[in-house]
Backbone of each chain as ProteinMPNN parsed JSONL, in Angstrom:
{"seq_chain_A": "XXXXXXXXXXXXXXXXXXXXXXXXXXXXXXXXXXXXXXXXXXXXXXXXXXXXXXXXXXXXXXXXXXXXXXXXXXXXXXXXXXXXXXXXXXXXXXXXXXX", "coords_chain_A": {"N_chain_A": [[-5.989, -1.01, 17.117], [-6.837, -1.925, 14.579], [-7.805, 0.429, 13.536], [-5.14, 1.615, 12.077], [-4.593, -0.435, 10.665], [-6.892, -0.019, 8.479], [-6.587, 1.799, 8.112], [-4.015, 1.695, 6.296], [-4.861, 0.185, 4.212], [-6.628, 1.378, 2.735], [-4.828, 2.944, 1.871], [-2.944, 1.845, 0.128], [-5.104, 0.831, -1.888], [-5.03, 3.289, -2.752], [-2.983, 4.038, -3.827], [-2.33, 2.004, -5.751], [-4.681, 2.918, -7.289], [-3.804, 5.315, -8.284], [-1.223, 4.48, -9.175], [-0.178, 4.777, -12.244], [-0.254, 7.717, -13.154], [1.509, 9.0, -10.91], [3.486, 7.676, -12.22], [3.719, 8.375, -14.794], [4.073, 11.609, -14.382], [6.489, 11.523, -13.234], [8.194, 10.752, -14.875], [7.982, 12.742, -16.809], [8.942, 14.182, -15.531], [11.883, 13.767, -14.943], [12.973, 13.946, -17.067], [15.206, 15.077, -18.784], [15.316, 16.064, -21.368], [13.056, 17.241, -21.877], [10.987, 20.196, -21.91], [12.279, 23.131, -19.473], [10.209, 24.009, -17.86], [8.155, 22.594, -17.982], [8.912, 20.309, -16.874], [8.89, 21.696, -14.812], [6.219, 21.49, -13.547], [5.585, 19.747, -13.969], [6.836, 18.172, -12.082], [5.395, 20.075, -9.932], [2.617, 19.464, -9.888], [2.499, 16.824, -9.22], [3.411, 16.777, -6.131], [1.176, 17.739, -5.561], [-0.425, 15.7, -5.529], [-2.358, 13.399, -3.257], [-1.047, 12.26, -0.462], [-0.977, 10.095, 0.644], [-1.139, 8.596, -1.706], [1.7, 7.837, -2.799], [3.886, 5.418, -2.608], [6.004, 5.325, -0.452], [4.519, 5.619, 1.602], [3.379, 3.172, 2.409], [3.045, 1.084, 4.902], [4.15, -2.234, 5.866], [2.043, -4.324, 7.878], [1.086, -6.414, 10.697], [-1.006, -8.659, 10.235], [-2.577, -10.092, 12.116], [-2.351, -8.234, 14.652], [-2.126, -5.469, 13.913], [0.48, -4.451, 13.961], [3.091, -1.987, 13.639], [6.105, -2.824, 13.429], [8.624, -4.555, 13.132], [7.846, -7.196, 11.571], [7.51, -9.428, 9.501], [7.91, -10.586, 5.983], [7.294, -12.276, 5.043], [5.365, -13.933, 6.327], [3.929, -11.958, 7.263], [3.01, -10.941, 9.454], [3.992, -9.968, 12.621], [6.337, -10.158, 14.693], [6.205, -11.28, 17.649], [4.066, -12.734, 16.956], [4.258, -14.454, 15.31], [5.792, -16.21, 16.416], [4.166, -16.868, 18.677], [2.345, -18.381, 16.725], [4.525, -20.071, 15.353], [4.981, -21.732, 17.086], [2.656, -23.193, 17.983], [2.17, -24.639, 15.667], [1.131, -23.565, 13.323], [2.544, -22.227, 11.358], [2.613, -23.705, 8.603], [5.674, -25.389, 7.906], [7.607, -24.229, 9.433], [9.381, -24.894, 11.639], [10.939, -24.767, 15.383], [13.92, -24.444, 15.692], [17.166, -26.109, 17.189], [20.455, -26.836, 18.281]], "CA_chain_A": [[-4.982, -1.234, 16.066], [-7.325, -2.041, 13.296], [-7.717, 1.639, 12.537], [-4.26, 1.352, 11.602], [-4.981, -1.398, 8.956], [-7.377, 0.231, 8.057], [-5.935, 3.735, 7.231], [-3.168, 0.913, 5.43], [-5.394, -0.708, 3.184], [-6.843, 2.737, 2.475], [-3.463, 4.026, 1.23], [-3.013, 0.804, -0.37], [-5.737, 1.033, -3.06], [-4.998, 4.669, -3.539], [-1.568, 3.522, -4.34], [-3.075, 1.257, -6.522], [-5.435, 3.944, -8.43], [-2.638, 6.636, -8.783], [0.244, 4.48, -9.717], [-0.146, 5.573, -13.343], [-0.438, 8.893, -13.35], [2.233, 9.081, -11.168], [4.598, 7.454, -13.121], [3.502, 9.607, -15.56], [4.753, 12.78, -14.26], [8.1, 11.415, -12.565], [9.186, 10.44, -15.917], [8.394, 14.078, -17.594], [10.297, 14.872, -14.206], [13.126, 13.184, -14.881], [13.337, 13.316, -18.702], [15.957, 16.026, -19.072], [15.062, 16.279, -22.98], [11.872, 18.352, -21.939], [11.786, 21.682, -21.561], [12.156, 23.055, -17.836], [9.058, 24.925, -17.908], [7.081, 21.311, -18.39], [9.403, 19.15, -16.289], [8.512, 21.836, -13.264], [5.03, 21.909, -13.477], [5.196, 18.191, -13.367], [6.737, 18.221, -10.082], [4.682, 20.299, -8.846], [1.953, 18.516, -9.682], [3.251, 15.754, -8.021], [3.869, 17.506, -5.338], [-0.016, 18.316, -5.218], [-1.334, 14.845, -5.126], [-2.266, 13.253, -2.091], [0.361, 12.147, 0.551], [-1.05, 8.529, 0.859], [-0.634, 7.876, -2.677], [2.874, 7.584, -2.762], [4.045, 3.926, -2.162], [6.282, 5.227, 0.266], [3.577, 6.12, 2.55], [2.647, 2.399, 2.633], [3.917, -0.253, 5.311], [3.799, -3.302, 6.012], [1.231, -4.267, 8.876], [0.809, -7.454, 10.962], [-2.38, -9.215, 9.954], [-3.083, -10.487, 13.364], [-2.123, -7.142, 15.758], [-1.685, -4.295, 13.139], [1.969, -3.384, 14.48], [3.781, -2.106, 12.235], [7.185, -2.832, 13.247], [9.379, -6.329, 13.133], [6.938, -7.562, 10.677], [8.032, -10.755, 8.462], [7.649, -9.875, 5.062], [6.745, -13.773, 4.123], [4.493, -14.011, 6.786], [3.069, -11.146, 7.133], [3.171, -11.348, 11.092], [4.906, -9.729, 13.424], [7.514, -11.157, 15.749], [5.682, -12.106, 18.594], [2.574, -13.036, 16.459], [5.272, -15.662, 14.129], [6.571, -16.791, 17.251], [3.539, -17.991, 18.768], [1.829, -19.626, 15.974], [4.896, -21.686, 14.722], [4.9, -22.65, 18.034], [1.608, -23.721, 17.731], [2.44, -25.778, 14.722], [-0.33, -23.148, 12.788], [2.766, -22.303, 10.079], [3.87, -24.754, 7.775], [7.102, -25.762, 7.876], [8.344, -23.429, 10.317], [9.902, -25.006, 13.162], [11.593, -24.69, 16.327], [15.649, -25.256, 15.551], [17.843, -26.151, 18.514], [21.207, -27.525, 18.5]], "C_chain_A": [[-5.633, -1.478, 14.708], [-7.875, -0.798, 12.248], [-6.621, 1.743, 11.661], [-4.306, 0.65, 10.184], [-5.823, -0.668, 7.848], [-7.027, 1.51, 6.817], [-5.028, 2.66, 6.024], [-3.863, 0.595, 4.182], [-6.217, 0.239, 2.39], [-5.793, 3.402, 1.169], [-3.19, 3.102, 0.141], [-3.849, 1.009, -2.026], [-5.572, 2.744, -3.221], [-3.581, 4.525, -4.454], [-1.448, 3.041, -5.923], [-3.487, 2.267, -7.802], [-4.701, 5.202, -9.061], [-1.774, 6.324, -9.324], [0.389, 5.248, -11.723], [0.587, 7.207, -13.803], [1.024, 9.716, -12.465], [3.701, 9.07, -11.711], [4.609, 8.352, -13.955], [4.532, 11.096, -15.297], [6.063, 12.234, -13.63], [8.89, 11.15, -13.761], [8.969, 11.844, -16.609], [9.458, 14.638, -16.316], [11.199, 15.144, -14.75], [13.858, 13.344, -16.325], [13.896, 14.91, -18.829], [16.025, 16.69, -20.775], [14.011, 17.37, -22.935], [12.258, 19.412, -21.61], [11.587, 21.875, -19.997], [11.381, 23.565, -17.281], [7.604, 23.69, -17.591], [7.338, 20.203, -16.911], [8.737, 20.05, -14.399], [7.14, 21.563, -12.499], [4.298, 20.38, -13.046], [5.157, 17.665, -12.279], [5.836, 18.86, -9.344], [3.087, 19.761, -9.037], [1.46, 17.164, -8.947], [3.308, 15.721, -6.956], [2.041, 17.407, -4.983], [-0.881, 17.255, -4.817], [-1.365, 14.355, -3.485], [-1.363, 12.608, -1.477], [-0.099, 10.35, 0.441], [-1.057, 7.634, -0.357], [0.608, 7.766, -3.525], [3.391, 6.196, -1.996], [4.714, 4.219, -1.438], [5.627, 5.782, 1.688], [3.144, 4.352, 3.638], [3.674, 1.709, 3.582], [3.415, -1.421, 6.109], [3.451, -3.975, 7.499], [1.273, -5.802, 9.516], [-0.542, -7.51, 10.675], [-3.11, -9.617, 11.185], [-3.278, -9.103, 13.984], [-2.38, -5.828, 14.92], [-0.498, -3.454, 13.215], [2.543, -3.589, 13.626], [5.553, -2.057, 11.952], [7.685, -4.375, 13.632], [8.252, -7.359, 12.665], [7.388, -8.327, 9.775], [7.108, -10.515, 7.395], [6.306, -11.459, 4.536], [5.42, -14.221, 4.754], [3.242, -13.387, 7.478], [2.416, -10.874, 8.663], [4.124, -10.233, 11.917], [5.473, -10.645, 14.508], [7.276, -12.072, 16.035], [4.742, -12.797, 17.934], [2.836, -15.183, 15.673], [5.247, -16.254, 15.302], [4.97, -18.045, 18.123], [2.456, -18.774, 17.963], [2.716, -20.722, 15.849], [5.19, -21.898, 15.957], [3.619, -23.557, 18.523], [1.348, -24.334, 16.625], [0.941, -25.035, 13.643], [0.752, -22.706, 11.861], [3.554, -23.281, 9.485], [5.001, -24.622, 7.297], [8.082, -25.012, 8.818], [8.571, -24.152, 11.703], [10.979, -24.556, 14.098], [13.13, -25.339, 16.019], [16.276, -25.312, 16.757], [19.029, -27.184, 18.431], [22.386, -27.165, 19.23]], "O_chain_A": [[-4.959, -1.231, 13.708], [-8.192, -0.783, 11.059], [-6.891, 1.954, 10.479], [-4.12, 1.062, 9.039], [-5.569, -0.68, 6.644], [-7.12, 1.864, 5.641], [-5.36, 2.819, 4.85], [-3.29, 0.806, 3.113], [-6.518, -0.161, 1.265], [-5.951, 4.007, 0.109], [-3.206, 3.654, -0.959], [-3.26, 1.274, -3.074], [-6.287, 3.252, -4.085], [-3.368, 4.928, -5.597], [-0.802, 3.47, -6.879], [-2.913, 2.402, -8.882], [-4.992, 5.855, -10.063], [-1.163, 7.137, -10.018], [1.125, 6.17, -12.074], [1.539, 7.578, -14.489], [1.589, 10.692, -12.959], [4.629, 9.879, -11.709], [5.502, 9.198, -13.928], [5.501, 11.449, -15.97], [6.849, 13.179, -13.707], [10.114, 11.282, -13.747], [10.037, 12.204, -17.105], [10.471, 15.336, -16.355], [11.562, 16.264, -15.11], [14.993, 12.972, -16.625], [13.105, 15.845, -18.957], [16.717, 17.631, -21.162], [14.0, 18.286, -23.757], [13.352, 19.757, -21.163], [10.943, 21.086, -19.306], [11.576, 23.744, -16.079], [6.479, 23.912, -17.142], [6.529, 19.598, -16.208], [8.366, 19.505, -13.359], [6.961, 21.449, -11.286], [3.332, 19.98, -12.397], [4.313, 17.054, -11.623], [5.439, 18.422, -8.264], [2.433, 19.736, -7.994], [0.453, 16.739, -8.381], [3.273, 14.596, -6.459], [1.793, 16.869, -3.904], [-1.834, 17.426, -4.058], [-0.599, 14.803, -2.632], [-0.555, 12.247, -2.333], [0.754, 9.527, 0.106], [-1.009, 6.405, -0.327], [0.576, 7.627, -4.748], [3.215, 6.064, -0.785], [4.634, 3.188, -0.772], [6.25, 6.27, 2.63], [2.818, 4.229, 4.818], [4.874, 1.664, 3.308], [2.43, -1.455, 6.846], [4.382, -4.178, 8.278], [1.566, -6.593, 8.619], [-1.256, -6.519, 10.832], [-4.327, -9.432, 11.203], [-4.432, -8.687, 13.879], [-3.032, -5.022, 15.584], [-0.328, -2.304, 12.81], [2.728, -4.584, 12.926], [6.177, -1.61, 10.991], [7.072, -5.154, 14.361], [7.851, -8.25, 13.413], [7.85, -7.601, 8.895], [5.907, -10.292, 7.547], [5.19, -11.566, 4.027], [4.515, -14.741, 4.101], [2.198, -13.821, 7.966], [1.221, -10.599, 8.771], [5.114, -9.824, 11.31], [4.998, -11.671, 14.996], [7.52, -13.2, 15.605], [4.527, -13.83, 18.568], [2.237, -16.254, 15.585], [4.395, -17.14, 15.25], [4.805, -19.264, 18.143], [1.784, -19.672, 18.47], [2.39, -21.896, 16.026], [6.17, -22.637, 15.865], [3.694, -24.476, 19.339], [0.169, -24.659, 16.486], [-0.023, -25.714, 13.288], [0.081, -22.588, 10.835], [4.715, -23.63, 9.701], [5.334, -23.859, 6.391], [9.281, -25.286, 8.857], [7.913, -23.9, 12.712], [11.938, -23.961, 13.605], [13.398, -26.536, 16.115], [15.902, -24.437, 17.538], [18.714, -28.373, 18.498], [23.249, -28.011, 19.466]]}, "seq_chain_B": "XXXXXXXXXXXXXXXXXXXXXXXXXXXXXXXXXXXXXXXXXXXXXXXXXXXXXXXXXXXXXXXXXXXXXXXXXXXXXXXXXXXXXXXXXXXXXXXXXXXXX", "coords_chain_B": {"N_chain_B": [[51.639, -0.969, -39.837], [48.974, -0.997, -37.442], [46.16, 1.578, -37.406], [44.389, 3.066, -34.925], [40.803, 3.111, -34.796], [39.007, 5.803, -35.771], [37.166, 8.223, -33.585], [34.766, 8.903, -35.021], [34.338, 6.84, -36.517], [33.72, 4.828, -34.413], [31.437, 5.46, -32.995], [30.137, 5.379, -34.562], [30.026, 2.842, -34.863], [28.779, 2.436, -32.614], [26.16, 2.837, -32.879], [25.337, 1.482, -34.887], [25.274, -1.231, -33.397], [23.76, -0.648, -31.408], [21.048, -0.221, -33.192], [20.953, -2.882, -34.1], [20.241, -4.543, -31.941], [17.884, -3.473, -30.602], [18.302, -0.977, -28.509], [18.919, 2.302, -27.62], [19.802, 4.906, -28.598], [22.009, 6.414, -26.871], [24.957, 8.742, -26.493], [25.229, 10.976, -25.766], [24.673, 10.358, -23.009], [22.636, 11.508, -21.731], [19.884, 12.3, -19.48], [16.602, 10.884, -19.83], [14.904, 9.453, -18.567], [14.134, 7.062, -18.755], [13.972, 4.869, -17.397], [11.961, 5.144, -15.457], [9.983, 4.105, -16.821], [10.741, 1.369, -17.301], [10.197, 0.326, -15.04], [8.303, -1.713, -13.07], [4.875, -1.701, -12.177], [3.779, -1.442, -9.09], [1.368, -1.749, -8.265], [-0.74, -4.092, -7.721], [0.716, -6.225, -6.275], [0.9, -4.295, -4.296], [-1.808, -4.117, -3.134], [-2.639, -6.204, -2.612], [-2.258, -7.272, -0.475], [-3.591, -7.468, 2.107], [-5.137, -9.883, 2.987], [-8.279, -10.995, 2.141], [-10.952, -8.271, 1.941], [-11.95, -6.331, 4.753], [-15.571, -7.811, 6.144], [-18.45, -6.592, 6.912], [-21.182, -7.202, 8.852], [-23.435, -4.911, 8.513], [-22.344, -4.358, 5.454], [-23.476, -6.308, 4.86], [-26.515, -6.45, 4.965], [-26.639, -3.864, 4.212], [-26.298, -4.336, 1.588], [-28.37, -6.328, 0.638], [-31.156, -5.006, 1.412], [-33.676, -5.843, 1.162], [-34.337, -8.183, 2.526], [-34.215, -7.744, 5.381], [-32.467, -8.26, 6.99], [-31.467, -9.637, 10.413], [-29.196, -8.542, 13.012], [-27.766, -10.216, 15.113], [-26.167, -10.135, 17.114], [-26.025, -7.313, 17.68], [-28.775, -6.964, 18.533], [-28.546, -8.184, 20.791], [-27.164, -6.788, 22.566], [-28.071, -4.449, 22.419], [-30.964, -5.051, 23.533], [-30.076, -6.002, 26.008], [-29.047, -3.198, 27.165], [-31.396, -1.987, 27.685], [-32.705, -3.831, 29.514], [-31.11, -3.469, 31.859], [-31.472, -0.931, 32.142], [-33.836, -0.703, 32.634], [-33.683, -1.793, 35.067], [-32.544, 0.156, 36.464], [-29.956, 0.624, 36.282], [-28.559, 1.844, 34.375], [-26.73, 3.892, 31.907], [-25.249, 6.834, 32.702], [-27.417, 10.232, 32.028], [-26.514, 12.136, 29.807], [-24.209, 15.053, 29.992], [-25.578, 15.726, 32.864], [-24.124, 15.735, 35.725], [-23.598, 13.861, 38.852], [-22.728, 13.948, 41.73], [-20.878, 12.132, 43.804], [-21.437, 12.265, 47.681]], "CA_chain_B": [[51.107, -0.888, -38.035], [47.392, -0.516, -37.82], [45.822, 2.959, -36.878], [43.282, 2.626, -33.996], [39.623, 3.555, -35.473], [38.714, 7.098, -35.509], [35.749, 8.16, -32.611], [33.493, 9.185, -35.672], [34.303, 5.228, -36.689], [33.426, 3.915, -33.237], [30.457, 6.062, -32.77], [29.1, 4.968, -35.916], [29.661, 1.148, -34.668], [28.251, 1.971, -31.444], [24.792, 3.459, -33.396], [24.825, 0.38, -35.497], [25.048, -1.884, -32.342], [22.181, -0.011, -30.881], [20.212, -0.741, -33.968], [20.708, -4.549, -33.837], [20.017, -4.819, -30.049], [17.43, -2.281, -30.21], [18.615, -0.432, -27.527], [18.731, 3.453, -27.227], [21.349, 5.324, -28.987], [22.415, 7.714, -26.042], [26.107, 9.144, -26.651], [25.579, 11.97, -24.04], [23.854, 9.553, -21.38], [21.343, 12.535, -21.225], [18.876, 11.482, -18.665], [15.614, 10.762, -20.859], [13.683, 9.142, -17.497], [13.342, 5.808, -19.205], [14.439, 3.958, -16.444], [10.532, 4.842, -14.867], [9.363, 3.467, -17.501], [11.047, -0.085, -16.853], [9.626, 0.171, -13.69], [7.075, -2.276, -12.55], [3.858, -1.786, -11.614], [3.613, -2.295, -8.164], [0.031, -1.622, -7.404], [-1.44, -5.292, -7.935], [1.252, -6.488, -5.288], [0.737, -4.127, -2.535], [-3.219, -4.157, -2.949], [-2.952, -8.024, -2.128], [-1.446, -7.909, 1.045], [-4.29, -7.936, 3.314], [-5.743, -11.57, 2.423], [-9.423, -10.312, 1.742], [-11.606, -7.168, 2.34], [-13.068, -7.068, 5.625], [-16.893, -7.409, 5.096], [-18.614, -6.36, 8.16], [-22.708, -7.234, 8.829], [-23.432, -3.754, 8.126], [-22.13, -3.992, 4.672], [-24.41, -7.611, 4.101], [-27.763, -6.112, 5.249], [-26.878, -2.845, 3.225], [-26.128, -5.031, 0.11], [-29.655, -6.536, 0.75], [-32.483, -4.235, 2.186], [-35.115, -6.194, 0.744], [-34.044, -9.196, 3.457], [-34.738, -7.718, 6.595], [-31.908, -8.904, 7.632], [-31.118, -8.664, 12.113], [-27.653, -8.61, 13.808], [-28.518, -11.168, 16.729], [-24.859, -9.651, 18.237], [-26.332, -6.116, 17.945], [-29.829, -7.125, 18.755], [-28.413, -8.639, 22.008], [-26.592, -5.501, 23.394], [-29.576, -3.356, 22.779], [-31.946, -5.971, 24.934], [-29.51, -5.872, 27.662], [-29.101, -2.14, 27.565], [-32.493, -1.962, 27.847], [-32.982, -4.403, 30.363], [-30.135, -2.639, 33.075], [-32.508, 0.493, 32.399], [-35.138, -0.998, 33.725], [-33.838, -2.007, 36.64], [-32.122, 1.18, 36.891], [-28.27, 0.513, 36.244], [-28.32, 1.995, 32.639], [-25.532, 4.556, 31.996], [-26.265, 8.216, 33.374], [-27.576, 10.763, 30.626], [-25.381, 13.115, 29.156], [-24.706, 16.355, 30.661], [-25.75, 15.628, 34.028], [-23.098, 15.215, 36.341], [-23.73, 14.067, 39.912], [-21.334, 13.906, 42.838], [-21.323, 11.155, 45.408], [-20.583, 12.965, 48.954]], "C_chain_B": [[49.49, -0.39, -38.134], [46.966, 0.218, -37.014], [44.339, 2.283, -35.836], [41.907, 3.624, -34.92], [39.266, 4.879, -35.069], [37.187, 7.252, -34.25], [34.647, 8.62, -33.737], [32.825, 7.185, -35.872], [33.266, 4.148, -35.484], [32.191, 4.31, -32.678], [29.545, 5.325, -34.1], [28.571, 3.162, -35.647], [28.716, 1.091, -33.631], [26.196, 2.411, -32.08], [24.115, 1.754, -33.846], [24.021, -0.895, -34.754], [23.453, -1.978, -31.626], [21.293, -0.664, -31.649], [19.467, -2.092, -33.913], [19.867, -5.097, -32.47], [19.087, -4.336, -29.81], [16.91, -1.782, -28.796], [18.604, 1.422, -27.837], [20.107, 4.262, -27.509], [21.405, 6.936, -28.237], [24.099, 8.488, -25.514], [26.457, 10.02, -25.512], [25.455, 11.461, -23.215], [23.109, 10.807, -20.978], [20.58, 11.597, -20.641], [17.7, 11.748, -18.701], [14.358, 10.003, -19.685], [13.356, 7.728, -18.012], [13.156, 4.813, -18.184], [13.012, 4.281, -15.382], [10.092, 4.143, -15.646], [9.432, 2.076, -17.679], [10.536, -0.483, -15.706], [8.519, -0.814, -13.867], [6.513, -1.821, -12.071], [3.765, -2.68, -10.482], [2.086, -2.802, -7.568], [-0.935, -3.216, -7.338], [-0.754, -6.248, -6.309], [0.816, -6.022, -3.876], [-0.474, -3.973, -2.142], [-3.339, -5.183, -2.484], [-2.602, -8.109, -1.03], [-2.031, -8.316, 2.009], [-5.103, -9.277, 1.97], [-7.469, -11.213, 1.472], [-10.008, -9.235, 2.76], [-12.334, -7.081, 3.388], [-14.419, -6.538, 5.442], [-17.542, -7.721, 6.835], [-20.396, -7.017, 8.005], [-23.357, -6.129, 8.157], [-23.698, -3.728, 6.269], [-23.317, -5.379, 3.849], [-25.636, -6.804, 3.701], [-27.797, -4.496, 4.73], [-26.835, -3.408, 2.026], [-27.639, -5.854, -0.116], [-30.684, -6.523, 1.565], [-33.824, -5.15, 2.191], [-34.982, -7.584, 2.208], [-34.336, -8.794, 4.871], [-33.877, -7.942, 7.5], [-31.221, -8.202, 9.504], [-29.993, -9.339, 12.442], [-27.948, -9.015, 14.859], [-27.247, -10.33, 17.456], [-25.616, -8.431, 18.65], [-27.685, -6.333, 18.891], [-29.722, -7.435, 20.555], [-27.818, -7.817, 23.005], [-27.824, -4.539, 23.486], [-30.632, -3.747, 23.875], [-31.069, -5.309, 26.269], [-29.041, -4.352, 28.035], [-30.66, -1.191, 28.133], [-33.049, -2.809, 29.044], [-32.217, -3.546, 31.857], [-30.513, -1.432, 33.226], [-33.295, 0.327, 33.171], [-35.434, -1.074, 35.066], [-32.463, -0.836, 37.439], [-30.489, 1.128, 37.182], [-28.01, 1.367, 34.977], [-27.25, 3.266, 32.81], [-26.073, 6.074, 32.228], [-26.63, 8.988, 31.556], [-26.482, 11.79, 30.423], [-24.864, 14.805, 29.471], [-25.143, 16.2, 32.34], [-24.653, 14.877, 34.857], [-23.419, 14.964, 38.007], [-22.427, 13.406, 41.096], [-21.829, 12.783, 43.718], [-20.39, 11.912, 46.575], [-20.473, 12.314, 49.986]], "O_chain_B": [[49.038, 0.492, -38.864], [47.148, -0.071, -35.832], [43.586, 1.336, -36.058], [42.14, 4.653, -35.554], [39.231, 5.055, -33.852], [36.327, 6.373, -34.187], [33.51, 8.711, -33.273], [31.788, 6.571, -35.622], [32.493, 3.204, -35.649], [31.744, 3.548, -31.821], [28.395, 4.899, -34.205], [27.567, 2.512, -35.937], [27.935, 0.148, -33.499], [25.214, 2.101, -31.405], [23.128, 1.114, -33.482], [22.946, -1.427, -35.031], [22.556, -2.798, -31.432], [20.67, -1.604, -31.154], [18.29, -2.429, -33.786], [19.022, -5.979, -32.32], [18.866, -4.469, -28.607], [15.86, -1.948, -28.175], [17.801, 1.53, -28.764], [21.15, 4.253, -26.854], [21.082, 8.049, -28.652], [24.34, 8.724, -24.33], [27.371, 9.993, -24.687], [26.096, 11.888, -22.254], [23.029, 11.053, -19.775], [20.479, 10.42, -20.989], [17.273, 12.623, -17.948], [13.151, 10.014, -19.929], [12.278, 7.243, -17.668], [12.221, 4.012, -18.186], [13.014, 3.553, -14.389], [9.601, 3.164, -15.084], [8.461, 1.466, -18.126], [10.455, -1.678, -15.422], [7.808, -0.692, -14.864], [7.053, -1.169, -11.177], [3.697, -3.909, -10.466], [1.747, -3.723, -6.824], [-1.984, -3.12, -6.703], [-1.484, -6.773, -5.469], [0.523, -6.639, -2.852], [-0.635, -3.702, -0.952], [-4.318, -5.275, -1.743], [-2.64, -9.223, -0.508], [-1.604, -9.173, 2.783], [-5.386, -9.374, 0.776], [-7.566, -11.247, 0.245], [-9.755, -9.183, 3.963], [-13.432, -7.634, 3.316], [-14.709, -5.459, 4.924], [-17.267, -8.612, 7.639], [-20.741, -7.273, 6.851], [-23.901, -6.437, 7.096], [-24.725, -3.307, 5.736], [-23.782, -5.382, 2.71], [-25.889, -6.481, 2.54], [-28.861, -3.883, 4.815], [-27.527, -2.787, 1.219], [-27.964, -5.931, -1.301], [-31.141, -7.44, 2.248], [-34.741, -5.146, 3.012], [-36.043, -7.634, 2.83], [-34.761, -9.711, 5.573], [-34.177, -7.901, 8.693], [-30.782, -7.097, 9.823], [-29.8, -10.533, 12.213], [-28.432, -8.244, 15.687], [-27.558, -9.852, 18.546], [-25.918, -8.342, 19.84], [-27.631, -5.847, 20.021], [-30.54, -7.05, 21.391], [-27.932, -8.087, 24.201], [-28.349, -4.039, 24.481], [-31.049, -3.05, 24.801], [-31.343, -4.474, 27.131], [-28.644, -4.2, 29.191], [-30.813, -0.133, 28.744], [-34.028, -2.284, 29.572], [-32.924, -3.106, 32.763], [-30.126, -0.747, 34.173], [-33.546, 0.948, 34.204], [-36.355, -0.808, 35.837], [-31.779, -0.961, 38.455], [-29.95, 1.563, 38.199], [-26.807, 1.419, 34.72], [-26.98, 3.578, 33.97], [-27.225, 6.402, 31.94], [-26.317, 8.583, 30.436], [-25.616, 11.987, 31.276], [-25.508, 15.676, 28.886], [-24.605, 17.135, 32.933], [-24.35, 13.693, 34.712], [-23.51, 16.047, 38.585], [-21.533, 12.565, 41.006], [-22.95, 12.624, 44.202], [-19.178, 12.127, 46.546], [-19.859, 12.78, 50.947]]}, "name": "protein", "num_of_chains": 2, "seq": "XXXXXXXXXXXXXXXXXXXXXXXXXXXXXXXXXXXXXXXXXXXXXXXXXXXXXXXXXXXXXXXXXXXXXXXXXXXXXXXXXXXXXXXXXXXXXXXXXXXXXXXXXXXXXXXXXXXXXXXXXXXXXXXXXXXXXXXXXXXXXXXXXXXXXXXXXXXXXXXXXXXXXXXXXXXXXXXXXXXXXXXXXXXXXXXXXXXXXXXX"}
């Protein structure tokens, strides 16, 4: 599973190093004032960069396991992972409710 | 009886408005893309997520050659692969396949 993270944290700083550029072109995209000759070329530009630097490429990983589904945003955990630390009194303030 | 304001009138207030506020005098609502441009920068956020970088041995004892530095973990698998040779357990070689009958 830590390939996983890995590839993540990967995509992560590419994310990182591209956001610019493509902001850049999504706004000549989008900017209906340009001509349509400019705005296409942008897309496809866009279109050309790599696949993992698109923030929707990225998601959010357990730190413990690397699974990447039912993952607590705050804790950065998955499920089972939450479940038995704050039962192990390892996150603060998180307890066991029962009434 | 008082005449309601002409649309040159109300166009002219809504310019002025703009001015004051400075806001974006867009009558058509042509779609100018600004609204990326309000966008946040996420990349500082989702670079942080893993806590820190993992930093392996590897990457120490390449960061300083001049040190010499030895991986007692590594150092200790190699012995004992070396030792289970000796006494003839070690893993077969590669390519050679033999059958037990």
């Amino acid at each position: 599973m830590r390939s996983r993270i890995l590839r993540d944290m990967k995509a992560r700083t590419a994310v990182a190093n591209n956001e610019l550029i493509r902001q850049a072109y999504r706004y000549i995209t989008r900017n209906e004032t340009l001509p349509a000759r400019t705005r296409h070329q942008a897309q496809l530009a866009l279109n050309s960069l790599p696949t993992n630097t698109a923030p929707v490429f990225l998601r959010n990983r357990c730190l413990e396991t690397g699974h990447g589904s039912g993952v607590f945003r705050e804790f950065r955990l998955c499920r089972f992972q939450f479940r038995l630390k704050a039962l192990n009194g390892e996150l603060p303030g998180v307890k066991k409710s029962s009434w | 009886m008082a005449t309601p304001p002409t649309p040159a009138r109300l166009a002219k207030l809504t310019r002025t408005a703009c001015k004051i506020f400075s806001t974006v005098y867009n009558p058509t609502a042509a779609r100018s893309g600004n609204k990326i441009l309000r966008e946040r920068l996420v990349g500082p956020t989702v670079s942080s997520y893993y806590p820190q970088p993992l930093v392996h041995f590897r990457d120490i004892k390449a960061a300083f050659p001049q040190l010499n530095l030895i991986d007692t973990d590594e150092k200790e698998r190699l012995d004992e692969i070396a030792r289970r040779k000796r006494r003839g357990k070690g893993a077969p070689k590669k390519g050679i396949v033999t059958y037990a009958i």
